[in-house]
C-alpha positions, 0 to 999 in steps of 0.5 A: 480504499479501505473503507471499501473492504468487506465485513467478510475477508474471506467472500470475494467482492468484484468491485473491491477487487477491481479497485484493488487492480486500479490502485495497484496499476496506480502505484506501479504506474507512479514508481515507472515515472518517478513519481514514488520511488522503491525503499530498501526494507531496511530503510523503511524498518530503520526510519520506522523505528527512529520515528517510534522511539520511546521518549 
């Protein structure tokens, strides 16, 4: 997907944004039947931080 955003951010582009709507229909889809489920912010940053410690 991210190969597919424009040289110009602020031009809207119709098939990006439609792939954008497919992957976020994607994603909802997913978490509505298990497949991902939704992460507490503070879990998300603390794991973040565990993995990135410096040695």
């Amino acid at each position: 997907m991210s190969d597919r955003t424009s040289d110009s951010p602020d031009l809207p582009d119709p098939s990006t944004d439609a792939l954008w709507a497919k992957e976020a229909d994607d994603r909802v889809e997913a978490y509505r039947t298990g497949e991902v489920r939704a992460v507490a912010l503070a879990e998300a940053l603390a794991s973040y931080q565990v993995a990135n410690k410096p040695l």
